[in-house]
Every structure is written in C-alpha cells, then in structure tokens.
N, C-alpha and C positions, 0 to 999 in steps of 0.2 A: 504494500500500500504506500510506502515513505518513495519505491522506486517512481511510480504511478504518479505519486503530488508532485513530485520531482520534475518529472517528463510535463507533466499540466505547466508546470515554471515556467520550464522553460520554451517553450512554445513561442512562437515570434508573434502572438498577438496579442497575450499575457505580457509579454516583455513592451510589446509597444503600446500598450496601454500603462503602464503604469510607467513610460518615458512622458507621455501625454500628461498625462494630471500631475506631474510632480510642473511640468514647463507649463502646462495651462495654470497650475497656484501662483508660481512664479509670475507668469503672465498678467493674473488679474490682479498682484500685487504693483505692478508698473502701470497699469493702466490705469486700477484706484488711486494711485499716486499724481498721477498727471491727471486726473477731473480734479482731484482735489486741491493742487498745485499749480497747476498751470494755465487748467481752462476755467473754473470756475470761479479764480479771483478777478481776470479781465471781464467775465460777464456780471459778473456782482456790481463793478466799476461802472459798469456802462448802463449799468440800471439804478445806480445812484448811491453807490459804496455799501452793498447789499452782501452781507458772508452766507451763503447758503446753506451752510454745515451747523449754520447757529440758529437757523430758523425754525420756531418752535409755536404751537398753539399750548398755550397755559391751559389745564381743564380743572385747575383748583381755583378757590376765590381767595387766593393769597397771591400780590403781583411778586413779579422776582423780574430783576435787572436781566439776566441771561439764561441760557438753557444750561449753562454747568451750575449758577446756584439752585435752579429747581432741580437739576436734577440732585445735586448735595441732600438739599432739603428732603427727598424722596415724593414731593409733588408729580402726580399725572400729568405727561405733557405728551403731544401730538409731533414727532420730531419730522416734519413735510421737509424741514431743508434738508437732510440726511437722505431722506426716501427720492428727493432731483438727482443729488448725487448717486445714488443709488442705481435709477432708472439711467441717468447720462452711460455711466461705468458698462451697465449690460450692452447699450445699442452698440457704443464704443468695441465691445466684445465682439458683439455677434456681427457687426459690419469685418471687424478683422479675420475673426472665423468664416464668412461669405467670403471673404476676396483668396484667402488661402485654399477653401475649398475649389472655387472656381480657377484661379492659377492649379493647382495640382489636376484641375479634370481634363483641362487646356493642354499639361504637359504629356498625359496620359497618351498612347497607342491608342486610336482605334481598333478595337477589336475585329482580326477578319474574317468575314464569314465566307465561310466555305462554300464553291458552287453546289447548287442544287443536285442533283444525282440520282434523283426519283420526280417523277413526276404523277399528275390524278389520270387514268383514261377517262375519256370522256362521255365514255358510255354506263361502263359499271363502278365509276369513281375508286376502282382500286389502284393500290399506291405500285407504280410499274418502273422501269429502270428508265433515264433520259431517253438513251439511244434506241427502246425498243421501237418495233414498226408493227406488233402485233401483239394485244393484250393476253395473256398468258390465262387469264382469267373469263373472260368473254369472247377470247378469240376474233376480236372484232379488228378490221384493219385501221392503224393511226396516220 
C-alpha cells in the first residue's frame, strides 16, 4: 500500500498540481499586494483621498474614528472597503488566469485527425471500408 501512495506521488499530475497552488498562493500574495499598494491608493486619490481598506459601515450606536478602533473595541462593522479590494484582487486573478490559459491553448499543436477510413453505404447505412465499390452487406453497387 506505502509502494501504491508512493507511485499516486509521484505521478506528473499530483506533482503539477501541487507546483500550481504553492505559485498560485504565491501569486495571489503579489497581486493582493499590488491592489492594495499600488492601485488602490491612486484611485482613492482621485476620488478625493478615499483609503479603501479602511472603509467600514459602523452597525453599533457607539461612533468610533476608524475601523481599527471598532474593530479594538469589538463593535459590529460592515468592512465594504476590504470586500473592493477583495473583489479588485479576484478579477485581477482571473483576467491573468484567462490570458495564461488562452497563451498556452494558442501554443498548443492542433490535434491531427486522422483520415476517414470507413465510410456509411448508402443504402443499408453500414459502416464499409473508403475504397470499397460494393457493400459487403447489401451487396448493393457504390
């Protein structure tokens, strides 16, 4: 059974799946970094010095200056600037996962199919050799 879990290891899709999730964490460690670094201080800017990451609905009747004192305080709060970033981070993703996809299906071989080799007669629809002149099956001429 230990030789068998062994062989399942090592297997190249076992193996290239867990190369994938370690560079996809990796991945959406760099990407979360950059909405949260890079693109979403220029548009907080330009919508009038607005930090997204800090934007919160208070659901208690106690006001608090920021979302790190409620959250201190252990107040209910609705954290929508988090959940932008959040939603930015995925499209960010899945736009880079489309374009990888689409480049790799691009670099891909067509597949070649093979010529035909059989053909239907056209009388008793059995399946017959290309080159035949006489259905094998209904003896009818092609």
């Amino acid at each position: 059974m230990l030789k068998e879990f062994r062989n399942f290891l090592m297997r190249g899709n076992v193996l290239d799946l867990a190369v994938a999730v370690i560079i996809g964490g990796a991945f959406g460690d760099i990407i979360t970094s950059f909405v949260n670094d890079i693109l979403m201080p220029p548009i907080g800017l330009l919508l009038g010095k607005v930090d997204f990451s800090s934007l919160y609905m208070n659901l208690s009747d106690i006001p608090y200056s920021s979302l790190a004192d409620a959250q201190a305080a252990g107040a209910p709060t609705v954290n929508y600037g988090i959940f932008i970033n959040s939603i930015i981070n995925f499209l960010i993703v899945a736009l880079a996962i489309f374009l990888v996809i689409r480049m790799a299906n691009r670099l891909q071989k067509p597949e070649e199919t093979e010529a035909p080799t059989t053909k239907e007669c056209p009388h008793c629809l059995s399946t017959i050799p290309l080159n035949a002149t006489r259905c094998p099956h209904c003896t009818s001429q092609l």
